[in-house]
OpenMM code with the backbone's topology and positions (N, CA, C; nanometers):
from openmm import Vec3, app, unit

residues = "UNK UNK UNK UNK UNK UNK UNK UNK UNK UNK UNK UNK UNK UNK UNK UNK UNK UNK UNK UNK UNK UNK UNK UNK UNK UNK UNK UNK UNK UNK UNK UNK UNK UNK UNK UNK UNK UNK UNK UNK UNK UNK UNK UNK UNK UNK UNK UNK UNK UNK UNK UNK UNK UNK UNK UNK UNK UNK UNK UNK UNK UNK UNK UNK UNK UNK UNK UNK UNK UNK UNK UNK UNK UNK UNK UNK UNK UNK UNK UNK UNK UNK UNK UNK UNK UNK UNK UNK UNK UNK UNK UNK UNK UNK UNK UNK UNK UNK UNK UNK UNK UNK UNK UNK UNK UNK UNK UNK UNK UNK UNK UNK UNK UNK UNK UNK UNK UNK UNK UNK UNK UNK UNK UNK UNK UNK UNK UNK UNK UNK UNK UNK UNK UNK UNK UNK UNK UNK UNK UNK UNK UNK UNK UNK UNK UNK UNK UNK UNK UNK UNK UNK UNK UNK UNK UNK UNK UNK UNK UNK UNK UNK UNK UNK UNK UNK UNK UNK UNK UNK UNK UNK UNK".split()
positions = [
    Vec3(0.7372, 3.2877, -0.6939),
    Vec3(0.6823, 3.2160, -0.8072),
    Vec3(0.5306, 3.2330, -0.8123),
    Vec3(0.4540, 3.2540, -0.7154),
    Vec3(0.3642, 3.2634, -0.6576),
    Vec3(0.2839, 3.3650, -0.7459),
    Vec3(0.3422, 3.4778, -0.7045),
    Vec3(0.3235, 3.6170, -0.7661),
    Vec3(0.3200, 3.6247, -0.8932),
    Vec3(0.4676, 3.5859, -0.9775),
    Vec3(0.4626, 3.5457, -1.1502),
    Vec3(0.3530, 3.5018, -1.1769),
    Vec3(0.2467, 3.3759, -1.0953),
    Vec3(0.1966, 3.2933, -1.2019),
    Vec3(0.0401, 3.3586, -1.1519),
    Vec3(0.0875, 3.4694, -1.0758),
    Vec3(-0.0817, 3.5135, -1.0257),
    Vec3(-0.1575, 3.4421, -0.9544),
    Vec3(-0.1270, 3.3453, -0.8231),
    Vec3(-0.2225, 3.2368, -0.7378),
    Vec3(-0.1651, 3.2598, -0.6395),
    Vec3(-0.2608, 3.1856, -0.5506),
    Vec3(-0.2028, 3.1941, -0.4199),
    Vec3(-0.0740, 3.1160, -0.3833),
    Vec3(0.0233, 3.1443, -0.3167),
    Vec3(0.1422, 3.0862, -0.2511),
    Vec3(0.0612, 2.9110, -0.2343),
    Vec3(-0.0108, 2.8926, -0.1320),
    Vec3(-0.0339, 2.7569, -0.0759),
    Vec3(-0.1111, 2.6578, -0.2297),
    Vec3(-0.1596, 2.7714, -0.3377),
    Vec3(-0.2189, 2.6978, -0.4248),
    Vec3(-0.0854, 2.6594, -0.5245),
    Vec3(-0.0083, 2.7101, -0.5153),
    Vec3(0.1259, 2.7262, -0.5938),
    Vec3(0.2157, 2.6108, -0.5554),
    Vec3(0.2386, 2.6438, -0.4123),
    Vec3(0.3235, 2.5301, -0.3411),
    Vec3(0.2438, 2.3717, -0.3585),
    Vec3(0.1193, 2.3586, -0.3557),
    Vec3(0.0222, 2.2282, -0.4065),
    Vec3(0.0356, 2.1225, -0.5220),
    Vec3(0.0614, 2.2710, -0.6180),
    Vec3(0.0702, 2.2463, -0.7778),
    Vec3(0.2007, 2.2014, -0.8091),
    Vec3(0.3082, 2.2879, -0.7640),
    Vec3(0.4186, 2.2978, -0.8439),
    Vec3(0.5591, 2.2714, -0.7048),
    Vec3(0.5033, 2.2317, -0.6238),
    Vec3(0.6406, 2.2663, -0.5139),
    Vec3(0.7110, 2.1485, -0.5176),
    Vec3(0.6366, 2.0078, -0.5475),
    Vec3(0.6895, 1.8495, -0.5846),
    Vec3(0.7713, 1.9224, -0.7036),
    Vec3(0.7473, 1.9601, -0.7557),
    Vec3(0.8641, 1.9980, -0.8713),
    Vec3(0.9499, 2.0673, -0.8704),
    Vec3(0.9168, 2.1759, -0.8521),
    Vec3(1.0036, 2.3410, -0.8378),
    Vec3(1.0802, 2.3344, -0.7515),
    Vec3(1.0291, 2.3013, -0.5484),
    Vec3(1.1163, 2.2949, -0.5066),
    Vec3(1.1638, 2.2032, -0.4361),
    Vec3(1.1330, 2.0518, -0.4378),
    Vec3(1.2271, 1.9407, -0.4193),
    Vec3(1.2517, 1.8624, -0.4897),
    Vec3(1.2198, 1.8807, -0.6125),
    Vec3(1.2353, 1.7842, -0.6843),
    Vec3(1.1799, 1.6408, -0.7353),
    Vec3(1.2046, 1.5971, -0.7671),
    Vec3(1.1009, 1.4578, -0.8302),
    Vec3(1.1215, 1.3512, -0.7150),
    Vec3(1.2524, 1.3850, -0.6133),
    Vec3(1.2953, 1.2369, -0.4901),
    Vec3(1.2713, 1.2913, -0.3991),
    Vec3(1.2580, 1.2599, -0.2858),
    Vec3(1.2909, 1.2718, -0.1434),
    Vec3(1.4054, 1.2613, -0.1412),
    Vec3(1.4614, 1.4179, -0.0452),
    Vec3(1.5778, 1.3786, -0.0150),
    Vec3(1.6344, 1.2544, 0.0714),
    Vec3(1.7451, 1.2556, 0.0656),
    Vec3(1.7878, 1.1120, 0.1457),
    Vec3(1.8494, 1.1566, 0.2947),
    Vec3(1.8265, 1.0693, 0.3735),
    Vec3(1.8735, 1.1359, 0.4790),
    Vec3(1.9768, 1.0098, 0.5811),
    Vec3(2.0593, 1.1122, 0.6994),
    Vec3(2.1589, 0.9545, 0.7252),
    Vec3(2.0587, 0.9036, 0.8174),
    Vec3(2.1386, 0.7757, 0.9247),
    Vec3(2.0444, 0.6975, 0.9701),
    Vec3(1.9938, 0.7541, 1.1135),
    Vec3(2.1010, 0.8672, 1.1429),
    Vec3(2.0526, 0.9330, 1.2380),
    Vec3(1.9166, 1.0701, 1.2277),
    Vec3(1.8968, 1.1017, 1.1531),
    Vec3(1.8227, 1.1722, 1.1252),
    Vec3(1.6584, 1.1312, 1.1204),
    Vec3(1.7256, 0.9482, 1.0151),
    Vec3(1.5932, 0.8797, 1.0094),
    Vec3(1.5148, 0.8077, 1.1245),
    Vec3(1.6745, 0.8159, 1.2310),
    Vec3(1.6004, 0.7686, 1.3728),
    Vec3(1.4834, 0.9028, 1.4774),
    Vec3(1.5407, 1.0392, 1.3906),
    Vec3(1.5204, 1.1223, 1.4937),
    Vec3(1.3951, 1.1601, 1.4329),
    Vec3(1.3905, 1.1701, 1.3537),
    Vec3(1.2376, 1.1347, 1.2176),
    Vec3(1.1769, 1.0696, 1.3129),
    Vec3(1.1882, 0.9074, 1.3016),
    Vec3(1.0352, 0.8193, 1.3518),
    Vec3(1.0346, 0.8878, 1.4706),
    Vec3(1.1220, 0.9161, 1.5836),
    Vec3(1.0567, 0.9261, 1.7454),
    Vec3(1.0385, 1.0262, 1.7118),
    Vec3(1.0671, 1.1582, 1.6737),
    Vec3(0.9576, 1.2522, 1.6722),
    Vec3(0.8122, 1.2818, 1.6013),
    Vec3(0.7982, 1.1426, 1.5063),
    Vec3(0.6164, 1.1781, 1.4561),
    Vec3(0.5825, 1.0291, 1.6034),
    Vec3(0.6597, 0.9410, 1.5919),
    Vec3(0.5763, 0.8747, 1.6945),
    Vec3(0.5507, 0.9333, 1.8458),
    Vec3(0.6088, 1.0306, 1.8630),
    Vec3(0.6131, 1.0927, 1.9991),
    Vec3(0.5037, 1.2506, 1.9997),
    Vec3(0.4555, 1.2237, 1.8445),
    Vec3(0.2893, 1.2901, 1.8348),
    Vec3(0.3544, 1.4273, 1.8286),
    Vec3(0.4712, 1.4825, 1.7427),
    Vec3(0.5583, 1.5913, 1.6484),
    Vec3(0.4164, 1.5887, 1.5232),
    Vec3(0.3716, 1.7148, 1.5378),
    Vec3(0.3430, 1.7447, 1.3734),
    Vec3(0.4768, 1.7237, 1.2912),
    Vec3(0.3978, 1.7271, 1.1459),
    Vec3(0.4840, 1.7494, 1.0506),
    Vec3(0.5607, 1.8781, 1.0357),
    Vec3(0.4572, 1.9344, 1.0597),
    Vec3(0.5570, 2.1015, 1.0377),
    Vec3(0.6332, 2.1292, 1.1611),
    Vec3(0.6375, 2.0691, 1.2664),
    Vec3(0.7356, 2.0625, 1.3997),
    Vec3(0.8772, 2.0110, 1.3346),
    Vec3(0.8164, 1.8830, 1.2509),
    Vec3(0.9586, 1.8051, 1.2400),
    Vec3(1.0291, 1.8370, 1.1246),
    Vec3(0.9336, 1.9318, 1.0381),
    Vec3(1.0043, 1.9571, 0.9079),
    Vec3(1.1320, 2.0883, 0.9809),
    Vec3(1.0963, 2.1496, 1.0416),
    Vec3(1.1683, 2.2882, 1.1151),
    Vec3(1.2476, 2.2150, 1.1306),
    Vec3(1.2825, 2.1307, 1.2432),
    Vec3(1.3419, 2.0652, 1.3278),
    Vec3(1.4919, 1.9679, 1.2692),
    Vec3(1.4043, 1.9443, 1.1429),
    Vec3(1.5578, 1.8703, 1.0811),
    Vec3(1.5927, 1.9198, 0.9311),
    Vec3(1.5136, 2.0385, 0.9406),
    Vec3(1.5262, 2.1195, 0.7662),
    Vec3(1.5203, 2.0337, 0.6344),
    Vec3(1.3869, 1.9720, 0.6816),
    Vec3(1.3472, 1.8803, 0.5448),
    Vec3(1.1949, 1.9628, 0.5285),
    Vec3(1.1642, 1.9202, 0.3854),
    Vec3(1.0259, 2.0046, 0.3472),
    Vec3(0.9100, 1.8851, 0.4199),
    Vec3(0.7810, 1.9351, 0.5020),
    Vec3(0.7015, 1.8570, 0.5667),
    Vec3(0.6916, 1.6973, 0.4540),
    Vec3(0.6646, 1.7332, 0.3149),
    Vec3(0.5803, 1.6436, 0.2329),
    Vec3(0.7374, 1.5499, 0.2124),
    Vec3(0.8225, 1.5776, 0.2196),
    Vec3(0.9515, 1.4837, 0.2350),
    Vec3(0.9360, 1.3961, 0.3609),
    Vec3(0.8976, 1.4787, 0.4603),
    Vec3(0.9119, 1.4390, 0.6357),
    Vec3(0.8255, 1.3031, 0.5662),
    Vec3(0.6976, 1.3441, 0.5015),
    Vec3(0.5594, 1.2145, 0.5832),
    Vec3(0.6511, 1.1193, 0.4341),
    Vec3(0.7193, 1.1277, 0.3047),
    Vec3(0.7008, 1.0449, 0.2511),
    Vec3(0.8119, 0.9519, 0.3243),
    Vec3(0.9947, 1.0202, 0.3029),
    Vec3(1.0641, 0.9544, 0.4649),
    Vec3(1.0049, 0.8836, 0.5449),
    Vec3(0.9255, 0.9128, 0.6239),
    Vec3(0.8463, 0.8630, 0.7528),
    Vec3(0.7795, 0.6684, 0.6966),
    Vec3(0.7039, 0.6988, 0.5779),
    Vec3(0.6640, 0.5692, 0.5260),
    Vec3(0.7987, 0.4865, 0.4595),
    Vec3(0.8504, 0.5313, 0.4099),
    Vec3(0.9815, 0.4267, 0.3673),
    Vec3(1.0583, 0.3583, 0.5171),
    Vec3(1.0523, 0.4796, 0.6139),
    Vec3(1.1182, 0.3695, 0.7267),
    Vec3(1.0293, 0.3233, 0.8026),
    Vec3(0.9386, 0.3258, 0.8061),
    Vec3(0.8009, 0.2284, 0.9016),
    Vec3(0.7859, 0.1290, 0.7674),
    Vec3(0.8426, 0.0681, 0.6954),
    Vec3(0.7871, -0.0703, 0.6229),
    Vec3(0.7298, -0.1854, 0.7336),
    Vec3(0.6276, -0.2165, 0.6050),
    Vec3(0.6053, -0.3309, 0.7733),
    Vec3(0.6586, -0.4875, 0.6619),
    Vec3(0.7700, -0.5189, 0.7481),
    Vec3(0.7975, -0.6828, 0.6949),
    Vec3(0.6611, -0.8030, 0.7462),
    Vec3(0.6795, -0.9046, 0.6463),
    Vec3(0.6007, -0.9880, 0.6452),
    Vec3(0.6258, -1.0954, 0.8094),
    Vec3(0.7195, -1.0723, 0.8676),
    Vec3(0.6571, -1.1257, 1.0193),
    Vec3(0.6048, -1.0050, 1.1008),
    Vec3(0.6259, -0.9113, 1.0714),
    Vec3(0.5780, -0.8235, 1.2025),
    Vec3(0.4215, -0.7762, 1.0898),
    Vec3(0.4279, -0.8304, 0.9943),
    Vec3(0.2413, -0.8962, 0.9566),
    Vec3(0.1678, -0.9643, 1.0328),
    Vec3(0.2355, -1.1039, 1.0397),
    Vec3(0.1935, -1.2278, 1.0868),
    Vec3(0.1867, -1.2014, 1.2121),
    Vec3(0.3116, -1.1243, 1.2746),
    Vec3(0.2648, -1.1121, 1.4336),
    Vec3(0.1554, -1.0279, 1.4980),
    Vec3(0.1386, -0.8821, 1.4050),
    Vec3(0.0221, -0.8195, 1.4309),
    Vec3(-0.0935, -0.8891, 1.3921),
    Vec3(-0.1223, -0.9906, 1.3175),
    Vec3(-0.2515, -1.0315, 1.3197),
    Vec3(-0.2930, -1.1661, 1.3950),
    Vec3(-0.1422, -1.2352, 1.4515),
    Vec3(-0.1543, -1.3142, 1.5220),
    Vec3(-0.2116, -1.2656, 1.6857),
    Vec3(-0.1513, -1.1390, 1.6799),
    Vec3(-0.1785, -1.0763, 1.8479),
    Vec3(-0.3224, -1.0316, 1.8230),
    Vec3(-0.3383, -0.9821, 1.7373),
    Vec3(-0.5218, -0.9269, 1.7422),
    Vec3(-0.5944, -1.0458, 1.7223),
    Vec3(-0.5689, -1.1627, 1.6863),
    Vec3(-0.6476, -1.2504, 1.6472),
    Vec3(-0.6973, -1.3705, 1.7790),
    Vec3(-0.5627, -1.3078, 1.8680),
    Vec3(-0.5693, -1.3962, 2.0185),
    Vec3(-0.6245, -1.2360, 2.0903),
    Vec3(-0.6625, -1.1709, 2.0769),
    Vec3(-0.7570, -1.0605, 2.1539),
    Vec3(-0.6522, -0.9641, 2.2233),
    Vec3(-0.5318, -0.9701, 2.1586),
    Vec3(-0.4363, -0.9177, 2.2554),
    Vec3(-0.4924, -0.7151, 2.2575),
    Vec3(-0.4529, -0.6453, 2.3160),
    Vec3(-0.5586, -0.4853, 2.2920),
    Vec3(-0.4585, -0.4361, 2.1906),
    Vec3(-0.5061, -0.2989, 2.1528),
    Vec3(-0.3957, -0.2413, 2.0360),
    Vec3(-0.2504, -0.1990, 2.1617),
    Vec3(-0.2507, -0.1229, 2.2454),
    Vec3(-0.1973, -0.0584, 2.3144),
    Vec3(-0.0515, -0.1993, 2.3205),
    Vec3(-0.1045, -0.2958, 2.3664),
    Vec3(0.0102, -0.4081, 2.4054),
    Vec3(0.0768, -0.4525, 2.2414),
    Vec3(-0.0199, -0.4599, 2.1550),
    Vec3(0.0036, -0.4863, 2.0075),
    Vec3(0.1376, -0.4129, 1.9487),
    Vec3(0.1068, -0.2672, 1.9741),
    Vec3(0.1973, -0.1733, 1.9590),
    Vec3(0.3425, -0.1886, 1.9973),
    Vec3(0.3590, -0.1750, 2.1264),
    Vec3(0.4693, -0.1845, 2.2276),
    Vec3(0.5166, -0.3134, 2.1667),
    Vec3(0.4697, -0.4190, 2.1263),
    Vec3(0.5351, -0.5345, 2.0588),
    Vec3(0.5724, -0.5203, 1.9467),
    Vec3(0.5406, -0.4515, 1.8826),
    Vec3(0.6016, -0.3982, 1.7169),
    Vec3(0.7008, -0.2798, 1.7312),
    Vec3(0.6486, -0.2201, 1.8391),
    Vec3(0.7462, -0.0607, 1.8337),
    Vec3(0.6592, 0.0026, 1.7670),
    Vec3(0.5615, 0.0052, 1.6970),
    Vec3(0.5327, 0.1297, 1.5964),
    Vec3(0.3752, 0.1783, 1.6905),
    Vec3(0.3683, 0.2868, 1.6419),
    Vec3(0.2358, 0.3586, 1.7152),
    Vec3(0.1104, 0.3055, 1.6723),
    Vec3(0.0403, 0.2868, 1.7741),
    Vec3(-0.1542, 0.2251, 1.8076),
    Vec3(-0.2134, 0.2633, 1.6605),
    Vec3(-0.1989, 0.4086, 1.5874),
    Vec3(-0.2846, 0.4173, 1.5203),
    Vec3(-0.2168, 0.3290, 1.3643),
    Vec3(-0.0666, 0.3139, 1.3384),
    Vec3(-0.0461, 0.2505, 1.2496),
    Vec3(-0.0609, 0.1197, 1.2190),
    Vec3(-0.0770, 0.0648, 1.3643),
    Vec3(-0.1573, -0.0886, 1.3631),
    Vec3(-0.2240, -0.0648, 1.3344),
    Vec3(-0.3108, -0.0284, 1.3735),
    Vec3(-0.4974, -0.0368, 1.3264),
    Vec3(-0.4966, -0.0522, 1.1913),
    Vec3(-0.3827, 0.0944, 1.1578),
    Vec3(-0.4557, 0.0800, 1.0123),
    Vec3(-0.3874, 0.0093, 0.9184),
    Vec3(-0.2896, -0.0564, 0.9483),
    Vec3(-0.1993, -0.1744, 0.9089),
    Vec3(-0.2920, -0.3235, 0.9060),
    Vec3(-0.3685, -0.3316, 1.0529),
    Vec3(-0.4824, -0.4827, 1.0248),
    Vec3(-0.5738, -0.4679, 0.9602),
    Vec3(-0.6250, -0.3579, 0.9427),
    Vec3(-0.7760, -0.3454, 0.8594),
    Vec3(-0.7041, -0.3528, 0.7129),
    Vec3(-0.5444, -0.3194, 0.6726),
    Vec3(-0.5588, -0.3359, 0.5456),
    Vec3(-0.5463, -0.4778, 0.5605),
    Vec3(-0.4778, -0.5170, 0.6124),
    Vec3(-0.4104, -0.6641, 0.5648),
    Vec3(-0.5352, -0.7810, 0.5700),
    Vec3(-0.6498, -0.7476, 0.6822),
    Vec3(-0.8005, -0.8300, 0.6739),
    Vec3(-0.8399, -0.7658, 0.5704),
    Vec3(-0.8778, -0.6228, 0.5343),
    Vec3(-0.9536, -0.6350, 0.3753),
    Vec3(-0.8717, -0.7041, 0.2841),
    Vec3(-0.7324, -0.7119, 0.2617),
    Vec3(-0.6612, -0.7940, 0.1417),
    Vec3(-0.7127, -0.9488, 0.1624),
    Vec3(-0.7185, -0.9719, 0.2825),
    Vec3(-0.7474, -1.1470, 0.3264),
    Vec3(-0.8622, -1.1830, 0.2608),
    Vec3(-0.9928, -1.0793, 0.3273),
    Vec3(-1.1145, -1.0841, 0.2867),
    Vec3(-1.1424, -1.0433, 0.1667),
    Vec3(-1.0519, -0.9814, 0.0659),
    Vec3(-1.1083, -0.9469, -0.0800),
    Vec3(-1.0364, -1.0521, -0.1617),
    Vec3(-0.9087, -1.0992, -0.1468),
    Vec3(-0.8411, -1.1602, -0.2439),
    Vec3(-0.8096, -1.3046, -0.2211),
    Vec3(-0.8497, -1.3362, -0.1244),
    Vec3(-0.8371, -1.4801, -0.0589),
    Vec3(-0.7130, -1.5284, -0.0562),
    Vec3(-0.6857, -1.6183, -0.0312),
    Vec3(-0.5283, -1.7288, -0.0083),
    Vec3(-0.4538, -1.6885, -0.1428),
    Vec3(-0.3157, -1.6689, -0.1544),
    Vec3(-0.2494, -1.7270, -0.2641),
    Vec3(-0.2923, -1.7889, -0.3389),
    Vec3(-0.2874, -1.8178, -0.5048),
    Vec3(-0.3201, -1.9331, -0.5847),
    Vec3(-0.2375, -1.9443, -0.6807),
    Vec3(-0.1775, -2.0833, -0.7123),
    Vec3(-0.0793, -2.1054, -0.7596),
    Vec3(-0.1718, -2.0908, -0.9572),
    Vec3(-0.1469, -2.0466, -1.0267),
    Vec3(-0.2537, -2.0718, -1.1811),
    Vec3(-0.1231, -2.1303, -1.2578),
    Vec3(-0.2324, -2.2669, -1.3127),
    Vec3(-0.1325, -2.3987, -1.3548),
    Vec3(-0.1980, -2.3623, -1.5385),
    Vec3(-0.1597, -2.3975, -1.6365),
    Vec3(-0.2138, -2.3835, -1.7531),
    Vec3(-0.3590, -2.4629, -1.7974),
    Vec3(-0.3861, -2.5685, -1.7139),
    Vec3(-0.5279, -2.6363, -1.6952),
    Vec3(-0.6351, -2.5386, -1.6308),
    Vec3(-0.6073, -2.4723, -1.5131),
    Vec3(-0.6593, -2.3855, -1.4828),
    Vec3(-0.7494, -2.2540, -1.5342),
    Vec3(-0.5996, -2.2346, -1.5970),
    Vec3(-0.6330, -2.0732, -1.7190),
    Vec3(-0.7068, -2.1689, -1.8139),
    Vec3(-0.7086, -2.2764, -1.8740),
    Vec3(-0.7631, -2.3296, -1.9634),
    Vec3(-0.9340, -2.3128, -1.9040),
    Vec3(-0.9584, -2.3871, -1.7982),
    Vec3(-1.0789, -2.4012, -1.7366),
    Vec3(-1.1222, -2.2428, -1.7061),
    Vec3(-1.0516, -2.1866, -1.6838),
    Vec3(-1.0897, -2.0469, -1.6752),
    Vec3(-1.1643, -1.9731, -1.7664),
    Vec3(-1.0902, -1.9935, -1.8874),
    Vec3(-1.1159, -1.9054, -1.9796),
    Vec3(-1.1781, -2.0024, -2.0915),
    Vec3(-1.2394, -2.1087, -2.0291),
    Vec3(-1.3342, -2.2069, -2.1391),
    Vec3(-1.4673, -2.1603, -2.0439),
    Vec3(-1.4947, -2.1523, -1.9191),
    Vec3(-1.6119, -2.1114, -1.8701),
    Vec3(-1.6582, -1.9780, -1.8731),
    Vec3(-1.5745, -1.9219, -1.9183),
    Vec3(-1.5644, -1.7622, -1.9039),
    Vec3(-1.6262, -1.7307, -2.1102),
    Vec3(-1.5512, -1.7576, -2.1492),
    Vec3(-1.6058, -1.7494, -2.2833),
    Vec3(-1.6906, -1.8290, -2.3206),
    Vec3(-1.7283, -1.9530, -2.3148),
    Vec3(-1.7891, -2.0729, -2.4112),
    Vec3(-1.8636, -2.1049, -2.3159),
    Vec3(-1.8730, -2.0912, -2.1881),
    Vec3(-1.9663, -2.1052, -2.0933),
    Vec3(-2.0655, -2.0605, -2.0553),
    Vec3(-2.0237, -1.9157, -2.0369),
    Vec3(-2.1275, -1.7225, -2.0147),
    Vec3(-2.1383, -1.7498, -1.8976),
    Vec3(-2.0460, -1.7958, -1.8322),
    Vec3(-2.0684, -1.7974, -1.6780),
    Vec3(-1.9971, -1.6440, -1.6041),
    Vec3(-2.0957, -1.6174, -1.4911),
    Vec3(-1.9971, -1.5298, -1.4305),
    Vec3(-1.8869, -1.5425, -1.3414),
    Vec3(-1.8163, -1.4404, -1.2715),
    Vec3(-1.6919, -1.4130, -1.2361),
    Vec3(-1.7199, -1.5182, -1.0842),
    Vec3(-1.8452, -1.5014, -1.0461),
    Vec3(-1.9340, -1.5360, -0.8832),
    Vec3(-1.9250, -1.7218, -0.9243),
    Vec3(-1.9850, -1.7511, -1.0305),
    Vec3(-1.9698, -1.8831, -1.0636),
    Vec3(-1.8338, -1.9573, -1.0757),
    Vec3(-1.7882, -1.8902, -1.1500),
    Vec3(-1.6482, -1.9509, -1.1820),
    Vec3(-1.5666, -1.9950, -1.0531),
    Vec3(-1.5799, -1.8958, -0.9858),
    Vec3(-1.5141, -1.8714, -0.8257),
    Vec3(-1.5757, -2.0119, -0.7575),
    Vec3(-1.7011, -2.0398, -0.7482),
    Vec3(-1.7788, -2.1395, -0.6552),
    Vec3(-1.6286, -2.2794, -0.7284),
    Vec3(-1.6579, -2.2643, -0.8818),
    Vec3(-1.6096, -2.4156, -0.9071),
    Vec3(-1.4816, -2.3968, -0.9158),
    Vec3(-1.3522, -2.3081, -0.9194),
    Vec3(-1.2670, -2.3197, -0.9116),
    Vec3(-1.1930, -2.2898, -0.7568),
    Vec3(-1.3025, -2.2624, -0.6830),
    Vec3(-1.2490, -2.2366, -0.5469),
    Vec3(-1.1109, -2.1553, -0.5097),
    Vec3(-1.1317, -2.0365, -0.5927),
    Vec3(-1.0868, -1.9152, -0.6102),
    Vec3(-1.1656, -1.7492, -0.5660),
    Vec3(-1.1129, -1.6827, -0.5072),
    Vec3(-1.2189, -1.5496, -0.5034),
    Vec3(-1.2413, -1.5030, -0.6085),
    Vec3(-1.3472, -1.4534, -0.6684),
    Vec3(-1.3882, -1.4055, -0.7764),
    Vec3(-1.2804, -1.2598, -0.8378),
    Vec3(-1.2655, -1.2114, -0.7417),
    Vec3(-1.2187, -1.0694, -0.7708),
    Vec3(-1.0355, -1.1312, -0.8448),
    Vec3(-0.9816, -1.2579, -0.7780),
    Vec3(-0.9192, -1.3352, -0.8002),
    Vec3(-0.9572, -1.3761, -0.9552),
    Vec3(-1.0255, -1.4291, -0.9864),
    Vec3(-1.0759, -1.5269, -1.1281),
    Vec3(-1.0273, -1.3828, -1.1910),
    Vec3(-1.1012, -1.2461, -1.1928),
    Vec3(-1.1627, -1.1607, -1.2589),
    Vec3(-1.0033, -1.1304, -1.3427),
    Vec3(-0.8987, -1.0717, -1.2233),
    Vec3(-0.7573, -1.0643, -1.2477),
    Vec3(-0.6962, -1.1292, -1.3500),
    Vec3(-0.7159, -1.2947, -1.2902),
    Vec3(-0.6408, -1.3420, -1.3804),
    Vec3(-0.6665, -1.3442, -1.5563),
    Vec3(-0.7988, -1.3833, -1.5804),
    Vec3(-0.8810, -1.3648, -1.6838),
    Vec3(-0.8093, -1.2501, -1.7608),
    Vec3(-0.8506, -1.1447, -1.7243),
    Vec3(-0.7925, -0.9991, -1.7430),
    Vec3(-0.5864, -1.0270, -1.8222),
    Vec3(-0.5450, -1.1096, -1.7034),
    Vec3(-0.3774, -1.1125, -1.7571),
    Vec3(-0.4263, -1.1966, -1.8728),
    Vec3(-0.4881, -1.3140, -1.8807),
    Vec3(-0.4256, -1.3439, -1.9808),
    Vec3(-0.4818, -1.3135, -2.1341),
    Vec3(-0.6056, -1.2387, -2.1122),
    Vec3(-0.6459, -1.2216, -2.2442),
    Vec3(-0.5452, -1.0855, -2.3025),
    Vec3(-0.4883, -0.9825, -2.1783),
    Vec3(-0.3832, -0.9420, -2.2366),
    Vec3(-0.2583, -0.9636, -2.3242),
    Vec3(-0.2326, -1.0886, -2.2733),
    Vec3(-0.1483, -1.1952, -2.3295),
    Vec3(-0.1776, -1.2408, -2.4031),
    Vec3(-0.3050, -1.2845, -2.4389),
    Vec3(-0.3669, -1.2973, -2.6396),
    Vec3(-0.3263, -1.2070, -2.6695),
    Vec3(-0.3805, -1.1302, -2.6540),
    Vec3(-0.3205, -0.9764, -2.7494),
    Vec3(-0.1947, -0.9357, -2.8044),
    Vec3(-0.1379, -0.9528, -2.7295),
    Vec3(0.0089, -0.9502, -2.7415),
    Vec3(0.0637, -1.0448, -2.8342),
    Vec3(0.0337, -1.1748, -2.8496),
    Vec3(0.0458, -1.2875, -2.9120),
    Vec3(-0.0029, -1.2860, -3.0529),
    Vec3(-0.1460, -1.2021, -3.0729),
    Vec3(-0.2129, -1.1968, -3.1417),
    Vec3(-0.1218, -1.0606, -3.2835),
    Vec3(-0.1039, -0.9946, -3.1766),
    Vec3(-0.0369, -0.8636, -3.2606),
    Vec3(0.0772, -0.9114, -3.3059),
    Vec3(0.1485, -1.0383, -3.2827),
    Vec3(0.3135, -1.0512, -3.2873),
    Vec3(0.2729, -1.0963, -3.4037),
] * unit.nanometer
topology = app.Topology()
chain = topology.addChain("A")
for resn in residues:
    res = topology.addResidue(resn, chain)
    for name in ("N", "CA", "C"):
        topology.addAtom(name, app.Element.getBySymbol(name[0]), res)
């Protein structure tokens, strides 16, 4: 195909190989395969080791690989409960099963989500009211609003955002 379209093979396979040659899914695979999948990238298998190895295309291997490492919402709570009591990554790991470097980068997301979006917030229709009366009729900013509704801003900004979509919508009907 390569040749037809005049490019290089690896620029070809980049462009067009999600399409051409696997298709729009990941293939599916049984549960043995998906076991032999994780221990061989956690046992530090390149991709192109493991793509050979079980005759799946590499970019199938890594997307596979993330559908069965989900991380459920206790083995959340427990990885940030163990880093939060100083436990090291190495012991962190071995308590989850999954490899040192996917913690890491599993807590740094879940502290930037903590630290950007703050707690849950339940938005009651008084709320959006107060919201969007300080926000329009006020000229307050996103930083203000946040102090008095004791919400994260990036939070206020969101919601604001849904519901003037929702005028719109209302507006057009």
């Amino acid at each position: 195909m390569a040749q037809r379209l005049g490019i290089k093979h690896a620029t070809c396979y980049k462009r067009y190989g999600r399409l051409v040659m696997l298709g729009p899914q990941t293939p599916s695979v049984g549960e043995e395969k998906g076991e032999m999948l994780r221990d061989l990238r956690e046992s530090g298998h390149s991709w192109a080791e493991i793509s050979a190895r079980l005759g799946i295309p590499k970019t199938s291997c890594s997307d596979l690989y993330q559908k069965l490492t989900n991380w459920t919402k206790s083995e959340d709570e427990l990885l940030v409960s163990l880093r939060d009591s100083e436990v090291d990554w190495n012991e962190a790991s071995k308590q989850l099963g999954k490899p040192v470097s996917t913690c890491q980068y599993r807590y740094a997301r879940l502290k930037n989500l903590v630290r950007c979006c703050g707690p849950v917030v339940t938005w009651t229709r008084a709320r959006d009211d107060l919201l969007v009366g300080m926000r329009e009729f006020g000229g307050l900013t996103y930083a203000q609003i946040s102090e008095r509704l004791g919400v994260h801003q990036t939070t206020c900004r969101q919601r604001y955002r849904v519901l003037k979509t929702a005028a719109k919508k209302v507006t057009c009907l």
